[in-house]
C-alpha positions in Angstrom: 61.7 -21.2 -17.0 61.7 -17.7 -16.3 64.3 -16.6 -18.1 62.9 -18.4 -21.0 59.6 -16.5 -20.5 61.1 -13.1 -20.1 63.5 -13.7 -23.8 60.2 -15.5 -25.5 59.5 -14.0 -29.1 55.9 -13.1 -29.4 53.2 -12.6 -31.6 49.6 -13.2 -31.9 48.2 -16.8 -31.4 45.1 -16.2 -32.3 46.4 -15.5 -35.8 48.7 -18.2 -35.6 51.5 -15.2 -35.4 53.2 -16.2 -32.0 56.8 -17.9 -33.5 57.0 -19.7 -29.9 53.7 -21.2 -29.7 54.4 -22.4 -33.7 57.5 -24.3 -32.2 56.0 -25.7 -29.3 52.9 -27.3 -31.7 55.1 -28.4 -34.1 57.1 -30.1 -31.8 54.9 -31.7 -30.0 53.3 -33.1 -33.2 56.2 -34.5 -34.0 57.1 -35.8 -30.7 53.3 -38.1 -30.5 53.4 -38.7 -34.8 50.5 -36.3 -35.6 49.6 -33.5 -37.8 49.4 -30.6 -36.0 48.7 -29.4 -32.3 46.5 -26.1 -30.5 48.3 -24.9 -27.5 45.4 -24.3 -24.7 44.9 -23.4 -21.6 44.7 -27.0 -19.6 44.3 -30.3 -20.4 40.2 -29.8 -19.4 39.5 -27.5 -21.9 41.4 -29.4 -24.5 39.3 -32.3 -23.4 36.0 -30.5 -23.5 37.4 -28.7 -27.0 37.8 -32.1 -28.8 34.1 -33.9 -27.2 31.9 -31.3 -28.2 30.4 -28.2 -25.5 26.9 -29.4 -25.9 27.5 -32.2 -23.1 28.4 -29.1 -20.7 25.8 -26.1 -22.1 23.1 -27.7 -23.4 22.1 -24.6 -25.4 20.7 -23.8 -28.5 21.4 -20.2 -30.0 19.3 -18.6 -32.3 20.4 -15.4 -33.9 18.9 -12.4 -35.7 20.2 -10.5 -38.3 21.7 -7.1 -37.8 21.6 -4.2 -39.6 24.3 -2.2 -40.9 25.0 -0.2 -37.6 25.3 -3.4 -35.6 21.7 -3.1 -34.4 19.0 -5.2 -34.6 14.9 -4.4 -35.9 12.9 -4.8 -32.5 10.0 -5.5 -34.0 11.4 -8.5 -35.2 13.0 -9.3 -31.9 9.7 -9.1 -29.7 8.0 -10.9 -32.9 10.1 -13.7 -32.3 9.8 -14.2 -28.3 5.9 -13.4 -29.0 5.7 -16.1 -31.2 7.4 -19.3 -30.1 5.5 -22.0 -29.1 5.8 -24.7 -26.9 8.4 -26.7 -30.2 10.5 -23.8 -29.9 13.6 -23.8 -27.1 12.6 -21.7 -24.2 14.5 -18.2 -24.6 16.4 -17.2 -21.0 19.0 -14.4 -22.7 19.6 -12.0 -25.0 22.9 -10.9 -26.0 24.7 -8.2 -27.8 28.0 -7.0 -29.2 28.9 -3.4 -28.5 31.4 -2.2 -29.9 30.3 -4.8 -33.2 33.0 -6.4 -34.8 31.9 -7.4 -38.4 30.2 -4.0 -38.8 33.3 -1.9 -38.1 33.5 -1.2 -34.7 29.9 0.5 -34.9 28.5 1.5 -31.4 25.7 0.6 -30.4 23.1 3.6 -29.3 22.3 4.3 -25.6 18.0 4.9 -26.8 18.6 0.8 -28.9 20.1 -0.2 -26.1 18.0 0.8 -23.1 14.8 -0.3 -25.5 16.2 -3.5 -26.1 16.6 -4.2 -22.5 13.1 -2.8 -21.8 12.1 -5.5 -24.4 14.0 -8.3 -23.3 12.9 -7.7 -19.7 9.5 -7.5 -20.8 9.7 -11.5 -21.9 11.8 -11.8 -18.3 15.1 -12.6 -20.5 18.5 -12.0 -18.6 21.2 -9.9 -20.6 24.6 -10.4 -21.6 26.8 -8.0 -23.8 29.7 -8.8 -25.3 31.8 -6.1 -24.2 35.1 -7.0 -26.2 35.7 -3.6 -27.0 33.6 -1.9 -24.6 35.9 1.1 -23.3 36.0 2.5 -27.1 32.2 2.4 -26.8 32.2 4.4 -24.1 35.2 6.7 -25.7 32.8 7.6 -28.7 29.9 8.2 -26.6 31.4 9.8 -24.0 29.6 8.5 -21.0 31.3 6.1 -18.5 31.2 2.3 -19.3 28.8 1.6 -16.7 26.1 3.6 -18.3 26.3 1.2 -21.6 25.8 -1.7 -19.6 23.5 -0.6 -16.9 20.5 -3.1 -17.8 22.8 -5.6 -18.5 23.1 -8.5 -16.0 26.4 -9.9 -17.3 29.3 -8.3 -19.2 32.2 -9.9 -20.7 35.6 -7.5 -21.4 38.8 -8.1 -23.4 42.1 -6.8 -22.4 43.8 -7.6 -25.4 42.0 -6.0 -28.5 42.2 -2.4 -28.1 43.3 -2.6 -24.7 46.5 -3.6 -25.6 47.1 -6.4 -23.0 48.6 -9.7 -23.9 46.1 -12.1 -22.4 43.1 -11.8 -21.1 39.3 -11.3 -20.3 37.0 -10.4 -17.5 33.1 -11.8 -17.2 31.1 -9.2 -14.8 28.0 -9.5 -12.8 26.7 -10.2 -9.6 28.2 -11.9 -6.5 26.1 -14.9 -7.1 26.4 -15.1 -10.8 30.2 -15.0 -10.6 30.1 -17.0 -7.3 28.8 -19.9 -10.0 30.9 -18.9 -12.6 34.1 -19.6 -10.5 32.9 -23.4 -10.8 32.1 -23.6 -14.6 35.6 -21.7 -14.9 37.2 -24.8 -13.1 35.2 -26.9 -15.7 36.3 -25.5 -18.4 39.8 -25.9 -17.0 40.2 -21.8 -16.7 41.5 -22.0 -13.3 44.6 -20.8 -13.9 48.0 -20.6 -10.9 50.1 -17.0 -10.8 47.7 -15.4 -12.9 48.6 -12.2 -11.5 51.6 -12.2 -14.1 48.6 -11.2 -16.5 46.5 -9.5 -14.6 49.2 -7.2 -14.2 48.7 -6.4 -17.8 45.6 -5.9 -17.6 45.5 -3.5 -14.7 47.8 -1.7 -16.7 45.5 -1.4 -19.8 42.4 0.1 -17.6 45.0 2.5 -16.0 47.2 4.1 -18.8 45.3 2.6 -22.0 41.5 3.1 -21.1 41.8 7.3 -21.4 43.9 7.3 -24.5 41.7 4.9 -26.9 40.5 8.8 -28.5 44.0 9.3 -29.6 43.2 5.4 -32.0 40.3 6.7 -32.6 41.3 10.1 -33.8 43.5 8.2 -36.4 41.2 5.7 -37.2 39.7 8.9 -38.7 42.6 10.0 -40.4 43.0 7.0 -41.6 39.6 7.0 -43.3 39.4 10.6 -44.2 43.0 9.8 -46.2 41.9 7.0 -48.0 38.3 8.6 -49.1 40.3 11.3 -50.4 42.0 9.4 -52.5 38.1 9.6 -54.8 39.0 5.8 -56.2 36.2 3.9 -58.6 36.5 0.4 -56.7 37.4 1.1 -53.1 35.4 3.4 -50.8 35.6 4.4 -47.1 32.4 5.7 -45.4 33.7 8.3 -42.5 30.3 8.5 -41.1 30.2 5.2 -40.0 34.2 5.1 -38.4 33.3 5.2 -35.0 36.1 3.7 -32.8 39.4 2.5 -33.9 38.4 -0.1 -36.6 38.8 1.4 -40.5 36.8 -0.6 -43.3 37.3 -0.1 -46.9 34.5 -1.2 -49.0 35.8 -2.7 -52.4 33.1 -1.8 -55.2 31.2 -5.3 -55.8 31.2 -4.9 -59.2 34.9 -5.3 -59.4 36.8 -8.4 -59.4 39.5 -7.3 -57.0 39.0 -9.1 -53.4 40.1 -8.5 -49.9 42.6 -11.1 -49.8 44.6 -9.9 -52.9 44.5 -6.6 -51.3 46.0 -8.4 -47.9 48.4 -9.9 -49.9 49.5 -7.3 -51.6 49.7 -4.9 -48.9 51.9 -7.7 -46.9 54.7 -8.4 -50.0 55.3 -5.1 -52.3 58.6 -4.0 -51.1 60.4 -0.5 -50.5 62.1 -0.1 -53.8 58.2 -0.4 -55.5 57.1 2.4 -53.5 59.9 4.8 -54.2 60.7 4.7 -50.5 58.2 6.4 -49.9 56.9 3.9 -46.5 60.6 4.2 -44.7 60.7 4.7 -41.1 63.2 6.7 -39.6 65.5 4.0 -39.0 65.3 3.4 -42.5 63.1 0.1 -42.9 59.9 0.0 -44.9 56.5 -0.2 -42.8 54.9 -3.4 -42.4 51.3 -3.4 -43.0 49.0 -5.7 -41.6 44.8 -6.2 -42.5 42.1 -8.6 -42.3 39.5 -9.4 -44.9 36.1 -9.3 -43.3 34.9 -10.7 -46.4 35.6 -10.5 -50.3 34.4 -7.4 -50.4 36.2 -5.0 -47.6 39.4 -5.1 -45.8 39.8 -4.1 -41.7 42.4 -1.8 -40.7 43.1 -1.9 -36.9 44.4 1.2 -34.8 46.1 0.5 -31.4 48.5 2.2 -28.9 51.7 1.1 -30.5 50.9 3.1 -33.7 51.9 6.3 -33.7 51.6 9.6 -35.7 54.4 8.9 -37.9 53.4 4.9 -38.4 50.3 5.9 -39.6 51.2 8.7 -42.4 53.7 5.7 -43.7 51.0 3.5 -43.9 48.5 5.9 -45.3 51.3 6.3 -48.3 51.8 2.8 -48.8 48.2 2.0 -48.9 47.3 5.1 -51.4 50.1 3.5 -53.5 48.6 -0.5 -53.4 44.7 0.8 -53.7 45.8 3.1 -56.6 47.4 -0.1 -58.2 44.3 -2.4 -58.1 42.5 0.9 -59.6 44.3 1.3 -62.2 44.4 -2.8 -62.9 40.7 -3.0 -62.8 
């Protein structure tokens, strides 16, 4: 079983990317004449993941719309805990996303941040940030992590976004908050055995990855100021609002070109259509990889494993795709 660890081909589940994970779904599909499968965990949380969560929670969310830099209007946040009456769910928490995903990676400001807690705590809510990418937060503003969630009560962290790890996550707080979190990890079936085989990893990523996340970040800027060069009528990147290692470019929304054709595009044009230009030095062309947020913008992702070189190939193969829609539309 080792063995077959260590010699594994990887990739990224969560994309459905890992070819070893694929095998072992399919397989056991096959093997009990169903569809499909989802590699978990335990056997608990793939119990709890087919009943429902509202058996072990019993919570109702209710969720505010954010503005453009991941923040959101405090007036209408203290409007709304003013306001509920006795039909409305009692509110105990208020969370947050810092860095915030669907806006780009966009920090959230120290002055929102401490007035939102002053807020919530006003209305005696507890706090909880999603911290995913808290460490590139704390790059761009360049105060220590701690600071960003000092009025927090609970912090959640991810190892393997930015961090770089394979696996992994961290919930933070106090001794008796995480005393009673060690049970409803057990009930979710997170208890995990040798988990030090991860947390290696992840001991790893706060050592040697945590102090260079400016060096993704510096390229996520070079990235951005490239592609805005470029002066194109249907895409645009905003290099004000870059502010960690996440790159969006906005496709005009009076064009008909969508982020999944640019995906797609970007993941099958080959090295003869670009002239060569996107080969490596060992000869092969660059593979590309985005998301679509939506129809109308495509994510770019930087991380440790791209380097100077990676990036200027990928910077010419995306001038060359963008430049193609252009001309198209």
């Amino acid at each position: 079983m080792k063995h077959a660890m260590v010699n594994s081909a990887l990739g990224d589940d969560g994309y459905n990317e890992d070819p070893t994970v694929n095998v072992l779904e399919a397989k056991i599909a096959i093997m009990l004449g169903k569809q499909a499968a989802l590699f978990v965990p335990s056997g608990t949380m793939s119990n709890l993941i087919a009943g429902g969560v509202s058996h072990l929670a019993a919570v109702v969310m209710t969720t505010l719309k954010n503005k453009s830099d991941g923040t959101i209007d405090l007036d209408e946040f203290e409007n709304y805990l003013k306001n509920r009456g006795r039909h409305a769910p009692i509110a105990l928490l208020a969370a947050v996303e810092n860095t915030h995903n669907a806006c780009g990676g966009k920090v959230l400001p120290l002055q929102w941040l401490d007035d939102f807690a002053s807020c919530a705590k006003k209305y005696a809510l507890a706090l909880h940030m999603d911290g995913a990418r808290i460490f590139n937060a704390a790059e761009y503003l360049k105060v220590p992590a701690k600071r960003i969630v000092r009025d927090f009560d609970t912090v959640s962290v991810c190892f393997s976004k930015g961090l770089s790890a394979p696996v992994g996550s961290v919930l933070v707080g106090s001794y008796h908050f995480i005393e009673k979190a060690r049970r409803i990890r057990q009930m979710l079936g997170g208890g995990m055995r040798q988990a030090g085989v991860l947390a290696a990893a992840a001991l790893v990523a706060l050592d040697e990855t945590v102090p260079r996340l400016g060096e993704d970040h510096k390229r996520a800027q070079t990235l951005a100021k490239a592609l805005n060069s470029l002066n194109l009528k249907s895409f645009n990147v905003d290099i004000e609002t870059v502010h960690t290692n996440i790159v969006l470019v906005e496709i005009n929304p009076n064009c008909s070109i969508t982020g999944a054709e640019v995906c797609q595009r970007l993941g099958q044009i080959s090295l003869a259509e670009t002239h060569g230009d996107c080969r490596s030095s060992d000869g092969e062309g660059i593979i590309l990889k985005a998301m679509n947020m939506s129809d109308k913008n495509v994510r770019f992702v930087l991380h440790r494993e791209i380097t100077d070189a990676d990036l200027w190939l990928a910077i010419k193969k995306l001038t060359y795709v963008l430049r193609e829609f252009d001309v198209q539309e």
